[in-house]
C-alpha positions as CSV (number, residue, x, y, z in Angstrom):
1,X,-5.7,43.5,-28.6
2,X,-2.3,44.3,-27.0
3,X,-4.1,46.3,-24.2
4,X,-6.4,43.2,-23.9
5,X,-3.8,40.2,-23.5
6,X,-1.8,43.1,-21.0
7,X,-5.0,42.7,-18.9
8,X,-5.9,39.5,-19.2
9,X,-2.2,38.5,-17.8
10,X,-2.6,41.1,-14.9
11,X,-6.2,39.2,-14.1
12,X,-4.4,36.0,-14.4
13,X,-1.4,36.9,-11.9
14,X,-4.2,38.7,-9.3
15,X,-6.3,35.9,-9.5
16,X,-4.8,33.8,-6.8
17,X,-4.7,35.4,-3.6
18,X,-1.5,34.8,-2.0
19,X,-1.3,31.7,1.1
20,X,-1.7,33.5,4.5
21,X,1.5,33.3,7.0
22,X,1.3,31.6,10.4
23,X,0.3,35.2,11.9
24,X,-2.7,35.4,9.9
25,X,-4.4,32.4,11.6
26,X,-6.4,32.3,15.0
27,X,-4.1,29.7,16.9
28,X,-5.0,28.2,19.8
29,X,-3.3,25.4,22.0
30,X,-5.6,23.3,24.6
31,X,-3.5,22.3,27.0
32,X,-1.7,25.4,28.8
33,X,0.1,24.3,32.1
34,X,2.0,27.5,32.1
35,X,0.0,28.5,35.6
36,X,2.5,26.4,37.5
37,X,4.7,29.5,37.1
38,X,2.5,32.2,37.7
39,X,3.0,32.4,41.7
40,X,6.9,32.3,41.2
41,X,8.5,35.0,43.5
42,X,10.0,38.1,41.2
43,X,8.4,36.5,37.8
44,X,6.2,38.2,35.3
45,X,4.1,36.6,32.3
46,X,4.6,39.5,30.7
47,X,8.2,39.8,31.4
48,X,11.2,38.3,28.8
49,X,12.6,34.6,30.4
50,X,16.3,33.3,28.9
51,X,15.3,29.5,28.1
52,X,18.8,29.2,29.9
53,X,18.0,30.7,33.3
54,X,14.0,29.8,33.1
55,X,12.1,26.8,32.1
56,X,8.8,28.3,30.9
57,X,7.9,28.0,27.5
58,X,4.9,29.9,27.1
59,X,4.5,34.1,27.9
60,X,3.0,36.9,26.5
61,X,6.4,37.4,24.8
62,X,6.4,34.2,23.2
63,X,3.1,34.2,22.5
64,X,4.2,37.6,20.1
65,X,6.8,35.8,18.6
66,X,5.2,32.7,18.1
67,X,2.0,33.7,16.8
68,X,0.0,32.1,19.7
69,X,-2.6,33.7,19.8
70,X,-4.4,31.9,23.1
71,X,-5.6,28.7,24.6
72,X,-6.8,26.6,27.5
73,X,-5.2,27.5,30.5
74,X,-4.9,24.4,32.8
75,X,-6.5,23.9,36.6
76,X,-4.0,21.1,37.3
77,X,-4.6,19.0,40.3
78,X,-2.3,16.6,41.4
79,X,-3.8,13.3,42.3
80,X,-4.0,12.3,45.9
81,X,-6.2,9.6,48.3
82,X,-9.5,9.2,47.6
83,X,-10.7,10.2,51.0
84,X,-12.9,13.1,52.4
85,X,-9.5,15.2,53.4
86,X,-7.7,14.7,50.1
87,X,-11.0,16.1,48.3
88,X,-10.9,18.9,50.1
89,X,-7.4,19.6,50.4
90,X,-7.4,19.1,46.2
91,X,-10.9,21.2,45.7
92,X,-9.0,24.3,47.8
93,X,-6.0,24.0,45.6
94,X,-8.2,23.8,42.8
95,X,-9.7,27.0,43.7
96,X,-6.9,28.6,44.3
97,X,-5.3,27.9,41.2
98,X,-8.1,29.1,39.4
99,X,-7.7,32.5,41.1
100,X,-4.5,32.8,40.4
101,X,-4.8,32.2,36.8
102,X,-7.5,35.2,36.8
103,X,-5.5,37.7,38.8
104,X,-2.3,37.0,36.9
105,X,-3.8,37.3,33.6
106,X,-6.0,40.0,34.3
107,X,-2.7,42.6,35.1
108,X,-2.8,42.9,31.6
109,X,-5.8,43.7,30.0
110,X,-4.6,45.5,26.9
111,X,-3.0,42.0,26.1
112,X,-5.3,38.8,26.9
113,X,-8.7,38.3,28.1
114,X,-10.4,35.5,29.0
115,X,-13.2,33.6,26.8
116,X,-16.4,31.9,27.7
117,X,-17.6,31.0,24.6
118,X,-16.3,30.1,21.0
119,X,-17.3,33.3,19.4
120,X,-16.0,35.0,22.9
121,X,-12.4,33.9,21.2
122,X,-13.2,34.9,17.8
123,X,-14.2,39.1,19.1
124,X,-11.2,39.3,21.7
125,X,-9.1,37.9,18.8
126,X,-10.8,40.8,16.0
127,X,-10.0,43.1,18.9
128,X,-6.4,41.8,18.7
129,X,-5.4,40.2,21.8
130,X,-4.4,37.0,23.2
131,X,-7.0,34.6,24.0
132,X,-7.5,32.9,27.7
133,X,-9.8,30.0,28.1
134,X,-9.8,27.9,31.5
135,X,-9.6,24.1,31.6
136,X,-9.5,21.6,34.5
137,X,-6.9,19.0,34.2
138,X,-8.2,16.0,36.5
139,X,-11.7,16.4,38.3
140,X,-10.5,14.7,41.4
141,X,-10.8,18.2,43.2
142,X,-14.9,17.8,43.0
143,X,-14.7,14.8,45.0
144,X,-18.1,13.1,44.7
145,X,-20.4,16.5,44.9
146,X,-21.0,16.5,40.9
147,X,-22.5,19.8,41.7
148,X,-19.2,21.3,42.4
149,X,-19.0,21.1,38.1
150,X,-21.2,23.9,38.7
151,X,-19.1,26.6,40.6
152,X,-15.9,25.3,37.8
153,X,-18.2,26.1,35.2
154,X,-18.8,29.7,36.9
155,X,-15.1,30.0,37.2
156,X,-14.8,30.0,33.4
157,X,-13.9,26.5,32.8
158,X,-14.7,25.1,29.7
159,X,-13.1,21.9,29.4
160,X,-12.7,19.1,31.6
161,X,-11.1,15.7,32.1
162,X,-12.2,13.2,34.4
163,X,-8.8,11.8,35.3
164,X,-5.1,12.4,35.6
165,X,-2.2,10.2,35.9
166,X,-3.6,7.8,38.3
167,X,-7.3,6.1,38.8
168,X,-9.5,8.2,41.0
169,X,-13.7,8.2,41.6
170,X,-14.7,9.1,38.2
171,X,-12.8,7.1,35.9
172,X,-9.5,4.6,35.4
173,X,-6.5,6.3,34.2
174,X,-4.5,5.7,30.8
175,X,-1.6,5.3,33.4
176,X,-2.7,3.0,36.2
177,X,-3.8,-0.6,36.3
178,X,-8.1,-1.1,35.8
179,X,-10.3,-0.2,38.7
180,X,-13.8,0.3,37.1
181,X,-13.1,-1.1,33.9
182,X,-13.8,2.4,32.5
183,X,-16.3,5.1,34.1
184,X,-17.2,4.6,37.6
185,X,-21.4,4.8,37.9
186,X,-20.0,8.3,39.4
187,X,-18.1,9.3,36.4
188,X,-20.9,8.6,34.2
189,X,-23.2,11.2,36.4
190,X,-19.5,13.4,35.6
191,X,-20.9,12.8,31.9
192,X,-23.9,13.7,32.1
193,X,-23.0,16.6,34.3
194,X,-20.5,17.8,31.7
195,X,-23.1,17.6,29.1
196,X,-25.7,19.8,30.5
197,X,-23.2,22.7,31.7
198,X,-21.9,22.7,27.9
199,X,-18.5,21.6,29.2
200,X,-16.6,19.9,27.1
201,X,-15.2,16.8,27.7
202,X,-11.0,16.1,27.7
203,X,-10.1,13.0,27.4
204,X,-6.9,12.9,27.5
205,X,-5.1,10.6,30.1
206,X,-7.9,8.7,30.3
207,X,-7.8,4.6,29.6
208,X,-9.0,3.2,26.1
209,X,-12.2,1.8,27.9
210,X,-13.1,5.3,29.7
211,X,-12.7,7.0,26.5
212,X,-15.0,4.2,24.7
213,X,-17.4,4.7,27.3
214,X,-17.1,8.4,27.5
215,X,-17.6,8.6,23.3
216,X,-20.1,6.1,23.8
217,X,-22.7,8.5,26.5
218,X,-21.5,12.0,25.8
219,X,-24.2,13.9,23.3
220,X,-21.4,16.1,22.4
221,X,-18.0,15.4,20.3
222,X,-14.8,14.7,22.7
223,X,-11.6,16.9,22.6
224,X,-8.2,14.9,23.2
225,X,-6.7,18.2,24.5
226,X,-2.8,16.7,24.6
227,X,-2.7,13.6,23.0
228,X,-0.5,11.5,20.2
229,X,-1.3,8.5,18.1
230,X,-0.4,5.2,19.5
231,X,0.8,4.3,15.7
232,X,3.6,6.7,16.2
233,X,4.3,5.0,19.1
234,X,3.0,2.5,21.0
235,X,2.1,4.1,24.6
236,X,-1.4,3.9,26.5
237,X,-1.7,7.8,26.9
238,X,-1.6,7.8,22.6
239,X,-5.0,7.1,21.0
240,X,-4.5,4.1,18.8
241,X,-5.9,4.8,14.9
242,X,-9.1,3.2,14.9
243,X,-9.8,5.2,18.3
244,X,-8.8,8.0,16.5
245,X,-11.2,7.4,13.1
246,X,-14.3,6.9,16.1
247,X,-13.3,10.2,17.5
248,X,-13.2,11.7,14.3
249,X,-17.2,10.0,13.3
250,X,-18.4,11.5,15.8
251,X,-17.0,14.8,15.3
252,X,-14.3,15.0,17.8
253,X,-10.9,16.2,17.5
254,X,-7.3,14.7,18.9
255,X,-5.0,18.0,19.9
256,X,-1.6,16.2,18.8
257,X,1.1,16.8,21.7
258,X,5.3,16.8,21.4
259,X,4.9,14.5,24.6
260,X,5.1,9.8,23.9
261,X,6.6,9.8,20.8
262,X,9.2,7.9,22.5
263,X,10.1,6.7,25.5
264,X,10.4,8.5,28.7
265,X,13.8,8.7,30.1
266,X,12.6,9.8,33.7
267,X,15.9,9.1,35.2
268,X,16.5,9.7,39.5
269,X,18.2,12.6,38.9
270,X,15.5,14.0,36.5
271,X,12.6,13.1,38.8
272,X,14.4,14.9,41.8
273,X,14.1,17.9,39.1
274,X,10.8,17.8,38.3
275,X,9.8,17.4,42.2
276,X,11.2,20.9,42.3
277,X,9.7,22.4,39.3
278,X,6.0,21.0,40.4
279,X,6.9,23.2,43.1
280,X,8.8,25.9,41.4
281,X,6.5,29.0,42.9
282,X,7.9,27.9,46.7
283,X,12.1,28.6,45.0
284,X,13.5,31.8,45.1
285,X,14.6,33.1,42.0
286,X,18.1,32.1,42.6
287,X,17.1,28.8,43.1
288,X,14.9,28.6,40.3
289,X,17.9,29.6,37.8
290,X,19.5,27.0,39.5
291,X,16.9,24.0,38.7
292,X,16.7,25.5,35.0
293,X,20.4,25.5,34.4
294,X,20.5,21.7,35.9
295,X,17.7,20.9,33.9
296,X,19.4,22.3,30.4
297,X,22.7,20.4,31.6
298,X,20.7,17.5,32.1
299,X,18.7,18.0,28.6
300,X,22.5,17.9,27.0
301,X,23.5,14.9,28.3
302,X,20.1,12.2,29.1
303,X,17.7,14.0,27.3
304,X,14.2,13.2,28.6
305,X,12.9,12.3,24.8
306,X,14.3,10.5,21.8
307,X,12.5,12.5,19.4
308,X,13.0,15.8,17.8
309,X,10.7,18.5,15.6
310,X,11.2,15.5,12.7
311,X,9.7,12.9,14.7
312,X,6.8,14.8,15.8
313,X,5.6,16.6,12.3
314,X,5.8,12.9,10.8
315,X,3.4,11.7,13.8
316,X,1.2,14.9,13.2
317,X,1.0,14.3,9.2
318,X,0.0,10.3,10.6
319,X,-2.7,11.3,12.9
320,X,-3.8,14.2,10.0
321,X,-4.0,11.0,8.1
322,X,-6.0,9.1,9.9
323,X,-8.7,11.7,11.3
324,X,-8.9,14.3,8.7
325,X,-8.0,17.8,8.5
326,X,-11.7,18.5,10.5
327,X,-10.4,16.3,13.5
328,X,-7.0,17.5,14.4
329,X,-6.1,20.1,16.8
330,X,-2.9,21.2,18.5
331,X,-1.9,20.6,22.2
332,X,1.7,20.5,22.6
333,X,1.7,20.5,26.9
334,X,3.7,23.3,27.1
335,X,5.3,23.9,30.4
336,X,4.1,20.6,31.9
337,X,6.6,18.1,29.7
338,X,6.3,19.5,26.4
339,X,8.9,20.4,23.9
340,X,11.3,18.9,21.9
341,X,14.4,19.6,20.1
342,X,13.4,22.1,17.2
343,X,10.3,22.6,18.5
344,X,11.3,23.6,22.6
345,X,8.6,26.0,23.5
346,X,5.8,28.5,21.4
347,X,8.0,30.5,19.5
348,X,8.8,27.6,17.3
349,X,5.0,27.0,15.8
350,X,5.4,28.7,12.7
351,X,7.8,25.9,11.8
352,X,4.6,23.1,11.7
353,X,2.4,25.6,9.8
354,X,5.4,25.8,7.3
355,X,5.9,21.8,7.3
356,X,2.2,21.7,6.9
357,X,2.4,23.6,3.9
358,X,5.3,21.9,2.4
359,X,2.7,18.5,2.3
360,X,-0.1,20.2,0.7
361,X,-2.3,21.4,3.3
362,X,-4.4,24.6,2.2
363,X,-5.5,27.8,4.5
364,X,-8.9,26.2,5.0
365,X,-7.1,23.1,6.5
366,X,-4.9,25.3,8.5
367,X,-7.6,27.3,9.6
368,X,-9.5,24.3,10.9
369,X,-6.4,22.7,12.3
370,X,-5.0,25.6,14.7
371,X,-8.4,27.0,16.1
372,X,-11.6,26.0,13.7
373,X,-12.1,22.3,14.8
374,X,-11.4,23.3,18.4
375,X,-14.0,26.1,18.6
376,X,-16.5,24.1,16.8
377,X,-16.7,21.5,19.6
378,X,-17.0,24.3,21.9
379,X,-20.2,25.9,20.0
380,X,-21.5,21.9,20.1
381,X,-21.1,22.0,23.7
382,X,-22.9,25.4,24.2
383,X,-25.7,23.9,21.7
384,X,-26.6,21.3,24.0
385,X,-26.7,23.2,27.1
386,X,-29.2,25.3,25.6
């Protein structure tokens, strides 16, 4: 009977398998604008980057310590006039950008590789390497030849927003005063085009009536690929709750960033700065330690947030709240305004799967949260297609 109860206890303690660690969990982020750095003179992804002396916040080093293991690598385009030159000025940078996130990523093929499709991420990620999907921030570069979605698509993008900062010929921007009142008639064609290539739709920056419209026509769920919750704060590039709940009906997800949770102190001297780092791959390394150690002075002294790791978990445990742990998704902006106190670059995510934890949330939530939800609205996307 001894020898019994001695088992039964050693059943007991087995019984419940112990919670997995941050590193056990396929993590992804969906908005990557770390290619702004890759054409920097004398800098590596691969390479180790002081946070002092360098302003990037994603690398393959990071991406180690942190536990990323991959995401969506952003085609950003900035936004320019809507005429036949300024298309085809932005559609050759667009290009070019593209190219340079496949030549810089593929010097290192025993470290990332780049994904087509959902279960491309889950293989690469058995294989144990770093993930690379490619997205397109702002589809201003196509100009009005929808079939240009095409030759993106055979470039490897797989997610897409319509618009940036600013209105342009698909759709009105979070950030701009109304223009179509939504969708143009061409950026509902940009809908239906997205839909049939299995893209899937981002739409993030885009105003409340574009992203009503856009829920409204797409036949696949939306991604929100750097977004926060407008309860949080009150900001039209956050998604107020009872956009967020629609989102979450119809089986979409919000990717909650570090960036609106207060704010913006965009100050002269901190606009003259980011001028520079938009165009950090034309500074010679001397000069780009210089911008970073202006910017960290700067950081000490007007920071460009009020709000710290604190202020962001509580606004992720909201927006968990409100969607659902099968609607949430992360997308911090790294390396295109990102980061806060506690939380400045990559390294730092095992700190939110550890606050996450601490309010309850289970492996399968995690699971979901960091990479599941994300790659299931892929696999949606490539469902329709076919």
């Amino acid at each position: 009977m001894a020898g019994l109860a001695l088992l039964l206890a050693g059943c007991a303690t087995t019984s419940a398998p112990a919670q997995k660690s941050h590193r056990d969990f396929l993590t992804l982020d969906t908005h990557l604008d770390t290619p702004i750095h890759f054409a920097r003179p004398g800098w590596s992804f691969a390479g180790h980057h002081d946070p002092a002396a360098d302003l990037v916040q994603v690398d393959l080093e990071r991406m180690d310590s942190g536990a990323l293991d991959g995401g969506f690598f952003a085609i950003y385009t900035e936004q320019g006039p809507l005429t036949a030159k300024g298309y085809a000025d932005a559609l050759a940078f667009a290009r070019k950008r593209s190219d340079l996130i496949d030549t810089t990523l593929a010097a290192f093929p025993n470290r990332i590789d780049f994904a087509m499709t959902a279960e491309d991420a889950r293989r690469i990620d058995r294989m144990g390497l770093r993930i690379a999907f490619k997205s397109m921030e702002n589809s201003y570069p196509l100009g009005e030849d929808l079939s240009l979605l095409e030759d993106f698509h055979d470039r490897g993008v797989r997610l897409a927003g319509p618009v940036h900062g600013a209105n342009n010929q698909f759709a009105d921007s979070s950030g701009d005063t109304p223009k179509w009142n939504g969708l143009s008639p061409l950026g509902r064609k940009w809908v239906e085009e997205m839909n049939r290539l299995g893209m899937v739709i981002d739409a993030s920056h885009a105003s409340d009536a574009a992203f009503d419209q856009m829920l409204e026509l797409s036949k696949t769920p939306l991604l929100l690929s750097h977004s926060s919750g407008r309860e949080a704060f009150d900001h039209p590039r956050n998604l107020d709750d009872g956009r967020i709940r629609r989102l979450a009906a119809k089986g979409g997800a919000i990717c909650v960033s570090t960036i609106f949770l207060s704010n913006m102190n965009m100050t002269p001297e901190r606009a003259a700065l980011f001028t520079q780092y938009e165009h950090i791959a034309d500074l010679s390394p001397e000069q780009q330690a210089d911008l970073a150690r202006k910017w960290r002075a700067l950081d000490a002294t007007q920071p460009m947030w009020a709000a710290d790791f604190e202020r962001y978990m509580a606004m992720v445990l909201h927006v968990i709240q409100v969607a659902g742990v099968d609607h949430v998704c992360f997308g911090a902006d790294w390396d295109g305004g990102g980061g806060l106190p506690g939380i400045a670059d990559i390294s730092a995510l095992p700190k939110v799967t550890e606050r996450l934890r601490q309010a309850g949330y289970s492996d399968a939530d995690l699971a979901k949260m960091w990479s599941g939800n994300i790659l299931r609205i892929v696999e949606a996307a490539e469902r329709a297609a076919r």
